[in-house]
C-alpha positions as CSV (number, residue, x, y, z in Angstrom):
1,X,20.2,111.3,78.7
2,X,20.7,114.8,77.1
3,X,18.2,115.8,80.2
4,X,20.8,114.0,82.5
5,X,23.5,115.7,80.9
6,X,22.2,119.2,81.2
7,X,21.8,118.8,85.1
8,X,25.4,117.7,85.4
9,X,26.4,120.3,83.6
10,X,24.9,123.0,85.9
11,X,26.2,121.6,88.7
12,X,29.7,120.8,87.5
13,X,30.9,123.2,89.9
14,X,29.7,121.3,92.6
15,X,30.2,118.1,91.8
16,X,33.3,115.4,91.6
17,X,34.9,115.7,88.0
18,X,35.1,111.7,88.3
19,X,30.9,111.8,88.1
20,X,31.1,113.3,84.7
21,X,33.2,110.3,83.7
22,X,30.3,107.5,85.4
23,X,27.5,109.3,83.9
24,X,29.8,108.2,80.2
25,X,30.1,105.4,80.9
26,X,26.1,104.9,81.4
27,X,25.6,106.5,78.0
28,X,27.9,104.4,76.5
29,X,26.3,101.8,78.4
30,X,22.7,103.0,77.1
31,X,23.8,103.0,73.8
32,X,25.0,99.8,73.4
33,X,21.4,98.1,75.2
34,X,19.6,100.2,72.4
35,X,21.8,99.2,69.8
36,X,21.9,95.9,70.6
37,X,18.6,94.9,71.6
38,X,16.9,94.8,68.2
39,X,19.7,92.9,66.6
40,X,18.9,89.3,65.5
41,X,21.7,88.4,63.4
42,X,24.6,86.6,65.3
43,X,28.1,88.4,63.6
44,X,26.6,91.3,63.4
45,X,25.6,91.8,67.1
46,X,28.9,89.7,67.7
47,X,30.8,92.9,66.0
48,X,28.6,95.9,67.5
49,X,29.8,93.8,71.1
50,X,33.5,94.6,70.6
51,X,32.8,97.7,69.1
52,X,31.0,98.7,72.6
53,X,33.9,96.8,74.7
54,X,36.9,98.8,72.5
55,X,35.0,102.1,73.4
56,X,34.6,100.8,77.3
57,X,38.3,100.4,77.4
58,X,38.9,103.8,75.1
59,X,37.2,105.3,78.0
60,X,39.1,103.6,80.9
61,X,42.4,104.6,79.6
62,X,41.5,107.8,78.9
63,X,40.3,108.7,82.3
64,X,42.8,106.8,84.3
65,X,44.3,109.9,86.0
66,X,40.5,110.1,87.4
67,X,40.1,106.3,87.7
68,X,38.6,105.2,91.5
69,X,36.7,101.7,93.2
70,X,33.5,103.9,92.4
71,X,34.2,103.8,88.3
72,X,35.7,100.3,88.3
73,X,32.5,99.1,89.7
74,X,30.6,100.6,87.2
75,X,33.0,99.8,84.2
76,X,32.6,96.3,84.6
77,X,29.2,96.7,85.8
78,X,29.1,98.3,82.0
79,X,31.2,95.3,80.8
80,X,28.7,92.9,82.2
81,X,25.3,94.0,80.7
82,X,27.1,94.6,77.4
83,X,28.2,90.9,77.4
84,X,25.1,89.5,78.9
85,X,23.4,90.4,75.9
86,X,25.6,87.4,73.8
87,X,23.4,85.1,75.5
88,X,19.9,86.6,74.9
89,X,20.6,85.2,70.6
90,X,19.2,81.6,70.5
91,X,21.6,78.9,68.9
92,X,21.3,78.5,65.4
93,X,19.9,75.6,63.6
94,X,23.2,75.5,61.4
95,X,25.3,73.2,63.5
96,X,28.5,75.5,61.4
97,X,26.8,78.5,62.6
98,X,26.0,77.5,66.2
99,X,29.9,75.7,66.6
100,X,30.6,79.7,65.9
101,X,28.7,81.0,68.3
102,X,29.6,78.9,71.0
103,X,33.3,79.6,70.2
104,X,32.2,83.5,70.5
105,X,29.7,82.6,73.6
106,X,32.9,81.2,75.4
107,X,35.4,83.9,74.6
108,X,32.8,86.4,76.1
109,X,32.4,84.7,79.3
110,X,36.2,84.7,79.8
111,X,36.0,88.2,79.6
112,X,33.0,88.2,81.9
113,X,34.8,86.2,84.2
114,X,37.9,89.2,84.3
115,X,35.3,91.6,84.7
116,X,33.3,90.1,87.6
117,X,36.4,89.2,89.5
118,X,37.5,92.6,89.1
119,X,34.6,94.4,90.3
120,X,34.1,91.8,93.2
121,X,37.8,93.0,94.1
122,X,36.9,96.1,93.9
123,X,33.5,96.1,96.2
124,X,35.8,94.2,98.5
125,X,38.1,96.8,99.0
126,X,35.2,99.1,99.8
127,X,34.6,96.5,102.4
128,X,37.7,96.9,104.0
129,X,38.3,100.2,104.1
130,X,37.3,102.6,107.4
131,X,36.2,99.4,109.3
132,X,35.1,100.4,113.0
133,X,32.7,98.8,115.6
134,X,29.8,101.0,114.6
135,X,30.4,100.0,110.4
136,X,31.8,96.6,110.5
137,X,31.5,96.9,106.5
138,X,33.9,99.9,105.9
139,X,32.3,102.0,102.8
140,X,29.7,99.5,102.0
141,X,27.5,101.0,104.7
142,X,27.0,103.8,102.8
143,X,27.2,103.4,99.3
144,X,24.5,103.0,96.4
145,X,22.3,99.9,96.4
146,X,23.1,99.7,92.8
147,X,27.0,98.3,93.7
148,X,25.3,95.7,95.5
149,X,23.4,94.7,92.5
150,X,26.3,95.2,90.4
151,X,28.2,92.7,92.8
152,X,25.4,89.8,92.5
153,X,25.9,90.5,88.7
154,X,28.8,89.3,89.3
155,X,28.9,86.4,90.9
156,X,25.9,85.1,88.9
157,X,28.4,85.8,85.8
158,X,31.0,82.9,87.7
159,X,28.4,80.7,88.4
160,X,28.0,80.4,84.9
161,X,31.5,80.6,84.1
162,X,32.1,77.8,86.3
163,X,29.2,75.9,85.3
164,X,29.6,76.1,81.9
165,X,33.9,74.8,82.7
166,X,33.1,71.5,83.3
167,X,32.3,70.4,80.2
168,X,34.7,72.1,78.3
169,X,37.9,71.5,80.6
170,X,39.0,75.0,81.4
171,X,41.6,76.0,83.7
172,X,41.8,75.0,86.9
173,X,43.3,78.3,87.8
174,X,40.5,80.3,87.2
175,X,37.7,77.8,88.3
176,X,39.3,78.2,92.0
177,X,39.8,82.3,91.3
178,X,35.9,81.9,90.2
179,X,35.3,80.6,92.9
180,X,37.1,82.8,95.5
181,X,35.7,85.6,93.9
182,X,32.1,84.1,94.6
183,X,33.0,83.4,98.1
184,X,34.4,87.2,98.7
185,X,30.8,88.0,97.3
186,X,28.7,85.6,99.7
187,X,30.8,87.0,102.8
188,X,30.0,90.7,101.9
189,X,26.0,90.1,101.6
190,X,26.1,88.1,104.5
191,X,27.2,90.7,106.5
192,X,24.3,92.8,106.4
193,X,22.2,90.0,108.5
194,X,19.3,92.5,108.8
195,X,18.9,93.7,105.4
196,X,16.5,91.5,103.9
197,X,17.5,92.2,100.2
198,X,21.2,91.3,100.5
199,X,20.4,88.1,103.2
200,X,18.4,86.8,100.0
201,X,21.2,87.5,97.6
202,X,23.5,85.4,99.9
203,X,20.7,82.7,99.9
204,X,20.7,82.8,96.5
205,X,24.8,82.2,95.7
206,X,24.3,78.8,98.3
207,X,22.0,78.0,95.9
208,X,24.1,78.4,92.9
209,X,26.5,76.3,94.9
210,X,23.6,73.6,95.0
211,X,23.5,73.9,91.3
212,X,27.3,73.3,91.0
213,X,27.7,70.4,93.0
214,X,24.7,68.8,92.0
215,X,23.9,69.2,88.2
216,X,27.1,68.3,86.5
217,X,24.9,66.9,83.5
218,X,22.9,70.2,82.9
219,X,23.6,72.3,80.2
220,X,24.2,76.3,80.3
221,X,24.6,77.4,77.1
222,X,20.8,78.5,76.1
223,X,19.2,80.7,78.9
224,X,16.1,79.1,80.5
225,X,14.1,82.3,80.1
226,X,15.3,83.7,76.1
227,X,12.2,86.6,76.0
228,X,13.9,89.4,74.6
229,X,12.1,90.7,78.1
230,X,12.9,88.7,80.6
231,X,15.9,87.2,79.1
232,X,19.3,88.0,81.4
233,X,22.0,85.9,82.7
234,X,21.1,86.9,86.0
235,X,17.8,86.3,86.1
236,X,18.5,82.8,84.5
237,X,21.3,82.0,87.5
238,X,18.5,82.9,90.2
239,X,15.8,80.7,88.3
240,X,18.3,77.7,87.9
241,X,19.0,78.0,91.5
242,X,15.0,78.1,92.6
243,X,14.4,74.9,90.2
244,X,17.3,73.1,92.0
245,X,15.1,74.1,95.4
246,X,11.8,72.8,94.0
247,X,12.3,69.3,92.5
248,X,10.0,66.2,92.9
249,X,11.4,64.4,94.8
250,X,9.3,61.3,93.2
251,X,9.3,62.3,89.7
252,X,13.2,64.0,89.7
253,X,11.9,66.4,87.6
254,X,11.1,70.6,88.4
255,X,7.7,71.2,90.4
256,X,5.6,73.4,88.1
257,X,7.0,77.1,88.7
258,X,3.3,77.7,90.1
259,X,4.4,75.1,93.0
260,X,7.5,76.7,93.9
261,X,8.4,77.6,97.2
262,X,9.4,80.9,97.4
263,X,13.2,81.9,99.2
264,X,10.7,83.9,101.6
265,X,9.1,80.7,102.1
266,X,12.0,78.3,102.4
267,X,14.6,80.3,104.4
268,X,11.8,82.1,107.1
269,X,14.4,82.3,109.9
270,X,17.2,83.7,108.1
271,X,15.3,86.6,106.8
272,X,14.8,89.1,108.4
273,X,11.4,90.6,109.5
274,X,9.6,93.1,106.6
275,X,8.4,96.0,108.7
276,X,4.8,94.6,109.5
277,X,6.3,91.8,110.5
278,X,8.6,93.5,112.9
279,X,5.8,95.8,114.5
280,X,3.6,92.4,115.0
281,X,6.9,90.6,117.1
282,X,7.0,93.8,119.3
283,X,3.6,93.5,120.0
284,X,4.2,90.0,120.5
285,X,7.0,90.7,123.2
286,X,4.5,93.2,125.0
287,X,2.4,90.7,125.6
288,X,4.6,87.7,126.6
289,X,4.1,85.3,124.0
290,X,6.9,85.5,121.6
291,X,8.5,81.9,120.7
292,X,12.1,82.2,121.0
293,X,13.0,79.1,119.8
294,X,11.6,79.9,116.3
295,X,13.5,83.2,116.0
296,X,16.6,81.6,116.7
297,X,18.1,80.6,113.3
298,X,19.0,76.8,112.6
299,X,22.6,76.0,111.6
300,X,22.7,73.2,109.3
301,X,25.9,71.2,108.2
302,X,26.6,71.4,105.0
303,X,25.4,69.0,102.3
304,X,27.7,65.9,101.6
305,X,26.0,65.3,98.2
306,X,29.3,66.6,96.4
307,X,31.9,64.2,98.4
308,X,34.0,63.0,95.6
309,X,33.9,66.0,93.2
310,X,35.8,68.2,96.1
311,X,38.2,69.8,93.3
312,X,40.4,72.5,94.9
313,X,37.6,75.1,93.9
314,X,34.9,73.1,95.9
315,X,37.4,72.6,98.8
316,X,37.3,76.4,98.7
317,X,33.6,76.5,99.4
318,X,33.2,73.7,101.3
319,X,36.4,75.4,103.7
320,X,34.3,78.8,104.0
321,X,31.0,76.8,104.9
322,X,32.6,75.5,107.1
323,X,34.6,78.3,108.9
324,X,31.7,80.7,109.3
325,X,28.8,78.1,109.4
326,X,26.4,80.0,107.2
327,X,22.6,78.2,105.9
328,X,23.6,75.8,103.4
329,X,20.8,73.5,103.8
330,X,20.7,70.3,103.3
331,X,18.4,69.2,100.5
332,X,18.0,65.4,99.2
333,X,20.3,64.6,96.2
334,X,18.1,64.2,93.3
335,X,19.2,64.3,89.7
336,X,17.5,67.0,87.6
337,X,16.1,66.3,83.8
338,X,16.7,69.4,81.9
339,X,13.2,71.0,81.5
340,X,11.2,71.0,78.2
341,X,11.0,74.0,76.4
342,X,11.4,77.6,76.9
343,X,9.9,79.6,79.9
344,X,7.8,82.4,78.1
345,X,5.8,82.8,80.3
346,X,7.1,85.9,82.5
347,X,4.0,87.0,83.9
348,X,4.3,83.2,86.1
349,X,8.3,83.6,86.4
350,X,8.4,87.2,87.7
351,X,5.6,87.0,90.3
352,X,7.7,84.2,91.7
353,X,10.9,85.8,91.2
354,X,9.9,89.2,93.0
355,X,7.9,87.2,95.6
């Protein structure tokens, strides 16, 4: 960081003043991971949390004469790491303590929920803005992987706002905001059909959909994966959404993760080509041979396994799915057991993950 800061500094002249105030916000950012990461005890790290959030919003008022899309997205970027770390403490054995901590979990994820809906407003805007034939996607064209990142932060933060809702009756209101705010998401990634990264993150929110409409009984408030390193709300959104995708159908119960079906596996024809692939399907053409009918990409209604749950918020989704007719499979309704034990075992869990 101090490195960081020293190259900023020489080229201050050079640069936007409004950098100085991102790169703050990633030390503050910084800080609070270190800080936080080695704490075990639950009020402490519950303090240090609003400690880090007070400073965020210190920092933000401060600089609002310099304040832009670019530092909203990474304030509540910020915002949602520092509050993704709530969930990485196991529940307590003291039922007093643990009714605490859920109380705490819940008032964090209502904060999560503000901050993913505003940086998904913000990334939308982005979207919006300098729209022409050659960049259908305004500013997104050309900005940082990273917001995109930040953005599927985000709607992994309302799947589990949303998820976690049903059971404890929150506000309509903001389920169907949640929801919208997903939505937004799914439109932006799917508009970069031949990026491969961002057509999987799309995949990815259809599946969280899966999850919503299909495991009403499944719990959210321990992570699946609660490894101090591999343990992240994201990650634990992505993982819920593969299990969903790789059930026995027999059994009704998750296939071993060393069974899964990877996304790459699953959705083939809505990927698009790595580059090996895409010099073998030129050569392919040369020669004559290419199948056209397995390039073309299968539209699939969507699944009717929800009719009967369609809350405004699902009419939402189920309204989008069906306006721009985008790959939401459909996939048997099977109930799902909520798996034994914690995953530990990343080594399994990541090579599926990245894969």
């Amino acid at each position: 960081m101090k490195s960081i800061e020293k190259a900023l500094r020489t080229v201050s002249s050079s640069t936007p003043t409004w950098l100085g105030t991102l790169f703050s916000i990633l030390k503050l950012t910084s800080s609070a991971m270190d800080s936080l990461g080695s704490v075990g005890d639950y009020a402490l790290h519950n303090s240090l949390t609003q400690m880090f959030d007070d400073q965020l919003d210190e920092l933000k008022e401060v600089n609002a004469a310099l304040w832009r899309s670019d530092l909203e997205i990474g304030w509540c970027n910020a915002k949602l790491r520092l509050y993704a770390l709530t969930f990485t403490i196991s529940a307590s054995a003291n039922s007093a303590q643990n009714s605490q901590t859920q109380i705490n979990r819940q008032a964090i994820l209502h904060k999560a929920f503000d901050a993913a809906s505003k940086l998904t407003t913000e990334v939308t805007k982005l979207s919006q803005r300098y729209v022409s034939d050659l960049h259908p996607s305004g500013l997104l064209t050309f900005v940082p992987k990273s917001y995109f990142t930040a953005l599927f932060n985000a709607a992994a933060f309302l799947f589990r706002f949303i998820a976690t809702s049903r059971t404890r009756m929150r506000n309509s209101m903001q389920n169907s905001h949640a929801m919208d705010s997903i939505i937004e998401a799914h439109k932006i990634f799917q508009s970069f059909p031949e990026q491969r990264e961002l057509t999987r993150a799309a995949i990815h929110i259809e599946m969280f959909i899966d999850v919503l409409k299909e495991d009403v009984g499944v719990s959210m408030d321990e992570l699946v994966v609660n490894n101090k390193l591999g343990a992240s709300v994201m990650f634990d959104a992505v993982f819920r959404a593969c299990r969903r995708r790789n059930m026995d159908p027999k059994a009704g119960k998750p296939l071993p993760v060393r069974e899964w079906k990877t996304v790459t596996e699953t959705f083939a024809q809505r990927l698009p080509d790595v580059p090996a692939q895409s010099t073998k399907a030129n050569d392919e053409k040369i020669d004559g041979v290419t199948d056209y009918e397995n390039i073309i990409s299968e539209v699939v209604e969507p699944s009717s396994a929800w009719e009967g749950q369609n809350t405004e918020w699902w009419g939402n989704w189920e309204n989008y799915m069906d306006l721009f007719q985008v790959g939401d499979e459909q996939w048997g309704a099977m109930d799902m057991d909520k798996s034994a034990g914690d995953h530990d075992d990343l080594g399994e869990l990541g090579s599926f993950m990245y894969s």
